[in-house]
mmCIF file of the N, C-alpha and C atoms, coordinates in Angstrom:
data_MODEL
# 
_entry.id   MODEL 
# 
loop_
_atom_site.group_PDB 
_atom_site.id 
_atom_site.type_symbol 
_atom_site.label_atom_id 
_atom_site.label_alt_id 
_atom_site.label_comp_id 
_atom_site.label_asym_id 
_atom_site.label_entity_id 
_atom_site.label_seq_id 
_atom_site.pdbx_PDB_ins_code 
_atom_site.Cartn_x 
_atom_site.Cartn_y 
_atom_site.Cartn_z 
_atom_site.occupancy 
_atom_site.B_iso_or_equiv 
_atom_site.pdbx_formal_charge 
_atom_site.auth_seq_id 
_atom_site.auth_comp_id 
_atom_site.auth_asym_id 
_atom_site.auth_atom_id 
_atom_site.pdbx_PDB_model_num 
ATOM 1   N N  . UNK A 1 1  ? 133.052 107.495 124.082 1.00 0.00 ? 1  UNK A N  1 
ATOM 2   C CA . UNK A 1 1  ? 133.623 106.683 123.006 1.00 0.00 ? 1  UNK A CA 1 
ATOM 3   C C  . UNK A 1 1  ? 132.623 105.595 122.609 1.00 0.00 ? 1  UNK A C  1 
ATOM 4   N N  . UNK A 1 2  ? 132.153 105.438 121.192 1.00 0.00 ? 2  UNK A N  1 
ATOM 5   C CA . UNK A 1 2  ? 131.254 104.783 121.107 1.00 0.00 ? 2  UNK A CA 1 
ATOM 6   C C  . UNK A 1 2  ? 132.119 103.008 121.105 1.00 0.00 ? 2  UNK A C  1 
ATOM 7   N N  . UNK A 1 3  ? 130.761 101.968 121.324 1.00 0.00 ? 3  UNK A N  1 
ATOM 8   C CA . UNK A 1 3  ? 131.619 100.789 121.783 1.00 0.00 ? 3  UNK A CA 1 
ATOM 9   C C  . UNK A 1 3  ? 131.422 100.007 120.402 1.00 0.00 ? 3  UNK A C  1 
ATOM 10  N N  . UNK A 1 4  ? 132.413 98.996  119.888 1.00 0.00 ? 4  UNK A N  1 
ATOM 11  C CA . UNK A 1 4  ? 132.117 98.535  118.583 1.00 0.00 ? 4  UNK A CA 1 
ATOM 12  C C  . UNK A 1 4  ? 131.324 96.828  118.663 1.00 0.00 ? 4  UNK A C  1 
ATOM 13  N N  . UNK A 1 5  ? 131.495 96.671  119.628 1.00 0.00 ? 5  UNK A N  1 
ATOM 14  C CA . UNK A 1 5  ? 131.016 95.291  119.909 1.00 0.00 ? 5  UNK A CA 1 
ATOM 15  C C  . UNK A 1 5  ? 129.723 95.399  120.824 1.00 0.00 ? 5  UNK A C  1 
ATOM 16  N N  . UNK A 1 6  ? 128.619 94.861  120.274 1.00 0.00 ? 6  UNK A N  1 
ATOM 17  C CA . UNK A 1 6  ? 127.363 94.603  121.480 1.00 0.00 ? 6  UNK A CA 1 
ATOM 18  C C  . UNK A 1 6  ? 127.326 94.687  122.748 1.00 0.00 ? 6  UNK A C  1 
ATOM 19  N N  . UNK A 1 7  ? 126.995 95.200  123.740 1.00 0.00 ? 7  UNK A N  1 
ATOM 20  C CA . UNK A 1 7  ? 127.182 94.512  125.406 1.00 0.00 ? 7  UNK A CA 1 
ATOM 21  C C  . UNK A 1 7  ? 126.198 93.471  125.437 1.00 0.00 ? 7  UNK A C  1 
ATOM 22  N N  . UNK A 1 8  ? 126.639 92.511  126.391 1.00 0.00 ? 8  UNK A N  1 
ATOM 23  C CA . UNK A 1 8  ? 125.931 91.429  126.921 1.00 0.00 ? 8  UNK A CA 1 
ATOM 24  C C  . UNK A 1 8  ? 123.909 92.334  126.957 1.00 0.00 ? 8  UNK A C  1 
ATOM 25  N N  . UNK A 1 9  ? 123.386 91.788  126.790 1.00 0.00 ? 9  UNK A N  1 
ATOM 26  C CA . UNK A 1 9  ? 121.859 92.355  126.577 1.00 0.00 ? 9  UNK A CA 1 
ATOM 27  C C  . UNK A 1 9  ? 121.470 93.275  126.161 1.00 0.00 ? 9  UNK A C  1 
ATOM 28  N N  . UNK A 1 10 ? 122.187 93.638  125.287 1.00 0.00 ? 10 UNK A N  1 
ATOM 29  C CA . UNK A 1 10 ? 122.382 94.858  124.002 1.00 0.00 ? 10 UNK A CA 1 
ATOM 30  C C  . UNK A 1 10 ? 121.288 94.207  122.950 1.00 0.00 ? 10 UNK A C  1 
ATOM 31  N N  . UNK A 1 11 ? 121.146 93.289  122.615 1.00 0.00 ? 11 UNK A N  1 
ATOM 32  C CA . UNK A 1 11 ? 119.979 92.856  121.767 1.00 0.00 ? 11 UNK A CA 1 
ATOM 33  C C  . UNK A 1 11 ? 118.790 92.448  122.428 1.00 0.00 ? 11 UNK A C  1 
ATOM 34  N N  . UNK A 1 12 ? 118.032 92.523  123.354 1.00 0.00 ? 12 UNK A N  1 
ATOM 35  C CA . UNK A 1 12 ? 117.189 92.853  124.075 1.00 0.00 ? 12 UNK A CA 1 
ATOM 36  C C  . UNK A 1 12 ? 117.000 94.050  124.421 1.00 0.00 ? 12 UNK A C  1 
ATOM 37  N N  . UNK A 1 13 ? 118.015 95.014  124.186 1.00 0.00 ? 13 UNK A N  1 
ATOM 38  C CA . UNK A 1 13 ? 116.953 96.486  123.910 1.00 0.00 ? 13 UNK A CA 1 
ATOM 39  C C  . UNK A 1 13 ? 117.690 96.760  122.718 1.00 0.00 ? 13 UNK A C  1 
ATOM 40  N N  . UNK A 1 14 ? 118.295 96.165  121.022 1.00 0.00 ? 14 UNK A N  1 
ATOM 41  C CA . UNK A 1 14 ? 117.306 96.669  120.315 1.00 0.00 ? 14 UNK A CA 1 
ATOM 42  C C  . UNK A 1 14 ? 116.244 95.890  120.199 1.00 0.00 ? 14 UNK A C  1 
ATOM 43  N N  . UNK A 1 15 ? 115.888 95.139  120.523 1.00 0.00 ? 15 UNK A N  1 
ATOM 44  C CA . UNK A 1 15 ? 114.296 94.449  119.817 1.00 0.00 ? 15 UNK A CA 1 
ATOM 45  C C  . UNK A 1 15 ? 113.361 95.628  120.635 1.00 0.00 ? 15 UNK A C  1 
ATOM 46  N N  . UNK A 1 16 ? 113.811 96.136  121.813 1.00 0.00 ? 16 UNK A N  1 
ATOM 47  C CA . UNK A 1 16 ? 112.696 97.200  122.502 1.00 0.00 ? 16 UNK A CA 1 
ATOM 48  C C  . UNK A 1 16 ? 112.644 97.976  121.496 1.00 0.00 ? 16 UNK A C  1 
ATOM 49  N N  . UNK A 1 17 ? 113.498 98.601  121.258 1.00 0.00 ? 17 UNK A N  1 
ATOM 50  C CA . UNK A 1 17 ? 113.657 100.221 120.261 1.00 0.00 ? 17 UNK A CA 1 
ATOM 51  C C  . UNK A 1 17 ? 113.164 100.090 119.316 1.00 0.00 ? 17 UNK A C  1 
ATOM 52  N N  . UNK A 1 18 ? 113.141 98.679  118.545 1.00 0.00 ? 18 UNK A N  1 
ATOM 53  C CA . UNK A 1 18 ? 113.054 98.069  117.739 1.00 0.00 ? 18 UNK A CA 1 
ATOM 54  C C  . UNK A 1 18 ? 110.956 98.469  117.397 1.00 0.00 ? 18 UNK A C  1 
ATOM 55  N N  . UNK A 1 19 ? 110.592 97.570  118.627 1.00 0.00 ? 19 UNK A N  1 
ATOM 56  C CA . UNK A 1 19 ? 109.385 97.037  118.964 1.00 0.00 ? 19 UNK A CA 1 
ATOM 57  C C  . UNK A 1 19 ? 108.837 98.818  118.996 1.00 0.00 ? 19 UNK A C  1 
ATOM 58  N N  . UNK A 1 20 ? 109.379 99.010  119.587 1.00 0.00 ? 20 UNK A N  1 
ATOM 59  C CA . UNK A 1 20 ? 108.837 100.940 119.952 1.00 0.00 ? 20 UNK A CA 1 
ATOM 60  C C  . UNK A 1 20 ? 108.730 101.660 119.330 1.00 0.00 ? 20 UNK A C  1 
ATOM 61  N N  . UNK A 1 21 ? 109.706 101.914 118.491 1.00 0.00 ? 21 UNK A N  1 
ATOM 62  C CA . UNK A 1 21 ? 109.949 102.823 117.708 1.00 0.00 ? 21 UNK A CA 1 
ATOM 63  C C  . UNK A 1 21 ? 109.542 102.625 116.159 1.00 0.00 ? 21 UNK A C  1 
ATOM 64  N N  . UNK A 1 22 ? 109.517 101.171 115.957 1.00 0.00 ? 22 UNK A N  1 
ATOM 65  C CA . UNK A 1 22 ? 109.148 100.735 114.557 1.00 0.00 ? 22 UNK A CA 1 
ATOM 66  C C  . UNK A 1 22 ? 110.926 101.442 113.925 1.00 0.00 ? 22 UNK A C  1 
ATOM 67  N N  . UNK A 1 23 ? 112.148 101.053 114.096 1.00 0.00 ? 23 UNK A N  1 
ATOM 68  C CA . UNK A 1 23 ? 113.222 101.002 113.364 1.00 0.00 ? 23 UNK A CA 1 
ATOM 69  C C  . UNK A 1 23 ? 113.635 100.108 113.002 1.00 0.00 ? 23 UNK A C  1 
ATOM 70  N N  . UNK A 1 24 ? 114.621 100.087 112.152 1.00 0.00 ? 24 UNK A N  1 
ATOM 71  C CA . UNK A 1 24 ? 115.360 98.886  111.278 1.00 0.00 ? 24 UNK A CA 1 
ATOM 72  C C  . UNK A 1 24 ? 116.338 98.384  112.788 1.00 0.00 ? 24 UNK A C  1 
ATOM 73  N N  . UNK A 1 25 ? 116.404 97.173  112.943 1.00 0.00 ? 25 UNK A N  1 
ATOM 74  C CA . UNK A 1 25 ? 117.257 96.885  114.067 1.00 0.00 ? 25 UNK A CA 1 
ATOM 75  C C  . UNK A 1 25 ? 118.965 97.577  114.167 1.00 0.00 ? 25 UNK A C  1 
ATOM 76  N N  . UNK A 1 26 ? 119.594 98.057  112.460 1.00 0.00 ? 26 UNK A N  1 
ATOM 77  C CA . UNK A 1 26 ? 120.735 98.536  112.566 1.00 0.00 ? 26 UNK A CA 1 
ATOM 78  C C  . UNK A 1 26 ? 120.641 99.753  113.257 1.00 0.00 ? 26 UNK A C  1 
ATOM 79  N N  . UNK A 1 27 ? 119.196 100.834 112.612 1.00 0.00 ? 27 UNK A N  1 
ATOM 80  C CA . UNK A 1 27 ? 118.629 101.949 113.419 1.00 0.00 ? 27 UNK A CA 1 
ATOM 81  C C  . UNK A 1 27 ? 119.034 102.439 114.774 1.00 0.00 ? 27 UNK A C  1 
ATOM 82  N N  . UNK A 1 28 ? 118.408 100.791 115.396 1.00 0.00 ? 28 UNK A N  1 
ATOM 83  C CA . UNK A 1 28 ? 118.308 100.848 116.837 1.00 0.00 ? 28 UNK A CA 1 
ATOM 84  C C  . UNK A 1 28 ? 119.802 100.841 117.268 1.00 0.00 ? 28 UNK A C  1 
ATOM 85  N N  . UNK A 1 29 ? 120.461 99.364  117.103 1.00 0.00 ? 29 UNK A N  1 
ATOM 86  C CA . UNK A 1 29 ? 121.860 99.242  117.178 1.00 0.00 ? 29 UNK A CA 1 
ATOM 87  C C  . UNK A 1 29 ? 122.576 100.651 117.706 1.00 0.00 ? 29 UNK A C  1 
ATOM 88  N N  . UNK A 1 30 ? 122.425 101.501 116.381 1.00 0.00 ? 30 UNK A N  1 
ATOM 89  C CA . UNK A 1 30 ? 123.100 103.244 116.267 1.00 0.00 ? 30 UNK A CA 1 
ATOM 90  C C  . UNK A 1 30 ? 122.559 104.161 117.477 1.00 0.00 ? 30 UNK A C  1 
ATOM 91  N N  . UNK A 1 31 ? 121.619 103.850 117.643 1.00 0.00 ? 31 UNK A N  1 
ATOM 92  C CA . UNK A 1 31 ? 120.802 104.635 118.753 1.00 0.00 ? 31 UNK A CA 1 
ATOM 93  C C  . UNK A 1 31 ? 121.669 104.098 120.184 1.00 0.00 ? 31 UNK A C  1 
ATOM 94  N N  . UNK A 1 32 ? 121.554 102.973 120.050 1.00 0.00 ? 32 UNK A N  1 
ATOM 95  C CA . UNK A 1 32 ? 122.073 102.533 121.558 1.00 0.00 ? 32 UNK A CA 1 
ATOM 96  C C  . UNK A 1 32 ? 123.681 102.540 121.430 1.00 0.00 ? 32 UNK A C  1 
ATOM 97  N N  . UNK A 1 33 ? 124.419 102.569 120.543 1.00 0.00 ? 33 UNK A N  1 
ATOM 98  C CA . UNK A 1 33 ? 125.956 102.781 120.933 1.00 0.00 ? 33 UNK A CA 1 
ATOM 99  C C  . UNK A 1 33 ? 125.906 104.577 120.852 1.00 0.00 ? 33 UNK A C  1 
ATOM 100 N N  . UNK A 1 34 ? 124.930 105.175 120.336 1.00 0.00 ? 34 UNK A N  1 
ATOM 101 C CA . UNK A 1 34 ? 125.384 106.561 120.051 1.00 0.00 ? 34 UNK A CA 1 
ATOM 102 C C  . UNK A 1 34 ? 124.873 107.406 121.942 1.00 0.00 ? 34 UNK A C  1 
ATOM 103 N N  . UNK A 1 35 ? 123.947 106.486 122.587 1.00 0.00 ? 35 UNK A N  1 
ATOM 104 C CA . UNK A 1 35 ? 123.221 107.325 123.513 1.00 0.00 ? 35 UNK A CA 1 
ATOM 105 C C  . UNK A 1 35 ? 123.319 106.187 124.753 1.00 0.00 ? 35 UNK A C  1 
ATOM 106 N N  . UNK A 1 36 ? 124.093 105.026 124.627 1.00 0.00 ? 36 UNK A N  1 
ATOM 107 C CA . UNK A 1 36 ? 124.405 104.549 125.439 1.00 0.00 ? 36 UNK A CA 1 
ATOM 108 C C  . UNK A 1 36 ? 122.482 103.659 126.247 1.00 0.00 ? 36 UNK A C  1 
ATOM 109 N N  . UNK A 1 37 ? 122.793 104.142 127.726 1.00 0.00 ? 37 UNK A N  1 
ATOM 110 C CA . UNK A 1 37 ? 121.211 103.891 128.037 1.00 0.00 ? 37 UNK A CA 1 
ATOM 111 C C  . UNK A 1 37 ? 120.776 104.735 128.844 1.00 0.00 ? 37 UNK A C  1 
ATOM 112 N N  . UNK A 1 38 ? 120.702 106.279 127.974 1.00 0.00 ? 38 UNK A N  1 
ATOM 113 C CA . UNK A 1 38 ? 119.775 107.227 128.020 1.00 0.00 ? 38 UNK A CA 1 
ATOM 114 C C  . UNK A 1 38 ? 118.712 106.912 127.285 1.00 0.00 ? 38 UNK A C  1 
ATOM 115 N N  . UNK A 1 39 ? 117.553 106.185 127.913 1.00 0.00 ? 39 UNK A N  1 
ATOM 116 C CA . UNK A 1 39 ? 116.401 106.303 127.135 1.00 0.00 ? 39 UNK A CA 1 
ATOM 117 C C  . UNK A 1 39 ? 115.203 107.663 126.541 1.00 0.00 ? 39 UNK A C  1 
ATOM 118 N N  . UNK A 1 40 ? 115.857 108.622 127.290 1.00 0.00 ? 40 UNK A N  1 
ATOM 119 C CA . UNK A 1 40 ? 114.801 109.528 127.014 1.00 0.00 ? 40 UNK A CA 1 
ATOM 120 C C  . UNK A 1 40 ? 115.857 110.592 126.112 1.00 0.00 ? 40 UNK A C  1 
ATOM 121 N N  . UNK A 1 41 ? 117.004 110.115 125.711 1.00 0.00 ? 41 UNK A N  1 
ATOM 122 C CA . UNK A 1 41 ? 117.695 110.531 124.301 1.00 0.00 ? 41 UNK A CA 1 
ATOM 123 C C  . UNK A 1 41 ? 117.618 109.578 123.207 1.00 0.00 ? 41 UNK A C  1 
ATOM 124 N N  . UNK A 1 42 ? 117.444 108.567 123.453 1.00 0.00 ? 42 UNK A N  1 
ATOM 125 C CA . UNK A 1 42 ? 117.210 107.570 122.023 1.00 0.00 ? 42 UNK A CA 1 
ATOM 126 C C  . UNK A 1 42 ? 115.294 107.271 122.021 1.00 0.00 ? 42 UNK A C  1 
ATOM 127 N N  . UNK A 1 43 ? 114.623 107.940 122.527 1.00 0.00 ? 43 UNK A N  1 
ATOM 128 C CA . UNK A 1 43 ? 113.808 107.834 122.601 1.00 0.00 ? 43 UNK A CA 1 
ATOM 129 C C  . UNK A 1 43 ? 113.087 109.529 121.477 1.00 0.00 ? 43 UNK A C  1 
ATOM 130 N N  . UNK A 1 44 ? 114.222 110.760 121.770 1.00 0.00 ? 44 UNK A N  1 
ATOM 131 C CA . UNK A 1 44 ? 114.151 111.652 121.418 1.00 0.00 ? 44 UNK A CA 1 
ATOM 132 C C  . UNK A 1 44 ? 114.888 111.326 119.629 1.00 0.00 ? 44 UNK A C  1 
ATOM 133 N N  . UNK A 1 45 ? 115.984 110.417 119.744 1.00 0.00 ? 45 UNK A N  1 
ATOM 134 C CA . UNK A 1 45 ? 116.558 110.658 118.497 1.00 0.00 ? 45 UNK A CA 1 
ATOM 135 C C  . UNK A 1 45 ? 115.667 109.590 117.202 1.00 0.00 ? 45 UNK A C  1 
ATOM 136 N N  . UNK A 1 46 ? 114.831 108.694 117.918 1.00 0.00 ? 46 UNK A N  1 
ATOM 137 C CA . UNK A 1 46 ? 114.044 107.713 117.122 1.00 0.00 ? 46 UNK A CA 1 
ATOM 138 C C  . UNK A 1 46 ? 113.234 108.305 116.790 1.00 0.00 ? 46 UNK A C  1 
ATOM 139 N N  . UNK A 1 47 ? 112.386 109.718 117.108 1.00 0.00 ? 47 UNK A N  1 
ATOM 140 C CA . UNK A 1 47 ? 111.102 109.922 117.014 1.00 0.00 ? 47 UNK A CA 1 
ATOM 141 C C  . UNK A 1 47 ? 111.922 110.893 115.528 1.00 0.00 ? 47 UNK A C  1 
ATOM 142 N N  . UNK A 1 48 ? 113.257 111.085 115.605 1.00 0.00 ? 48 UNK A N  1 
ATOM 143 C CA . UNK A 1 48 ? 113.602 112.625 114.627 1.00 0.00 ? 48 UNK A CA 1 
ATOM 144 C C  . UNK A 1 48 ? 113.708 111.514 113.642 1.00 0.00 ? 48 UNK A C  1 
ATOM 145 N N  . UNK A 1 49 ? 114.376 110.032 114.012 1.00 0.00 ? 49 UNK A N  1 
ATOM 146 C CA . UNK A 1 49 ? 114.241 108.764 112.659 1.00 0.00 ? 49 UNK A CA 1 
ATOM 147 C C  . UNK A 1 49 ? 113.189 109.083 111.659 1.00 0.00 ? 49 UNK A C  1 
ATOM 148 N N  . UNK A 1 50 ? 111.735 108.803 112.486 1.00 0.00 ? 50 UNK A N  1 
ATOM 149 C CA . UNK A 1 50 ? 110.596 108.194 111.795 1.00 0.00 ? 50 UNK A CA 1 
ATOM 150 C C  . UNK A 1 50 ? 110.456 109.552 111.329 1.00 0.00 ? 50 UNK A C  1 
ATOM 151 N N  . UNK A 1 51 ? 110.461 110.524 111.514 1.00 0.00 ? 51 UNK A N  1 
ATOM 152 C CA . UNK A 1 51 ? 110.382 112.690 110.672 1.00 0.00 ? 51 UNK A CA 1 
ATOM 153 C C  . UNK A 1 51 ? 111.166 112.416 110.037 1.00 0.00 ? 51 UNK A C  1 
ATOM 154 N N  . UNK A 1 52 ? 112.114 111.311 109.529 1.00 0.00 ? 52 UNK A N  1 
ATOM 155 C CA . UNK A 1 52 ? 112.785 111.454 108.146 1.00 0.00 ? 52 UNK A CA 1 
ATOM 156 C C  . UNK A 1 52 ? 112.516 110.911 107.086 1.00 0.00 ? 52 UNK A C  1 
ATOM 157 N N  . UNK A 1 53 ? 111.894 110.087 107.849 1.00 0.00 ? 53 UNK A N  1 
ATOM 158 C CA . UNK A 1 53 ? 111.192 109.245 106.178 1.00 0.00 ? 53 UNK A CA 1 
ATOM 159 C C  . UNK A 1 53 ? 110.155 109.569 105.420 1.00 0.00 ? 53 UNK A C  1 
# 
């Protein structure tokens, strides 16, 4: 179930995803409620981000 409110240090990794990936911070936001903190799935779904533009 995705969560609608931030967790406590939820904005310290998006500025990572952010910083990493080169996404829009809402980007990231989506990444981390959609994949939780599987990094090596939001790590997979950021790279399909930047192949869309």
């Amino acid at each position: 179930m995705p969560r609608s409110r931030p967790l406590k240090g939820e904005e310290a990794e998006v500025k990572h995803v952010v910083e990493t990936h080169d996404l829009s911070p809402d980007q990231a936001r989506e990444l981390l409620r959609r994949h939780g903190n599987d990094w090596r799935k939001i790590d997979e779904a950021a790279k399909s981000y930047k192949d869309e533009k």
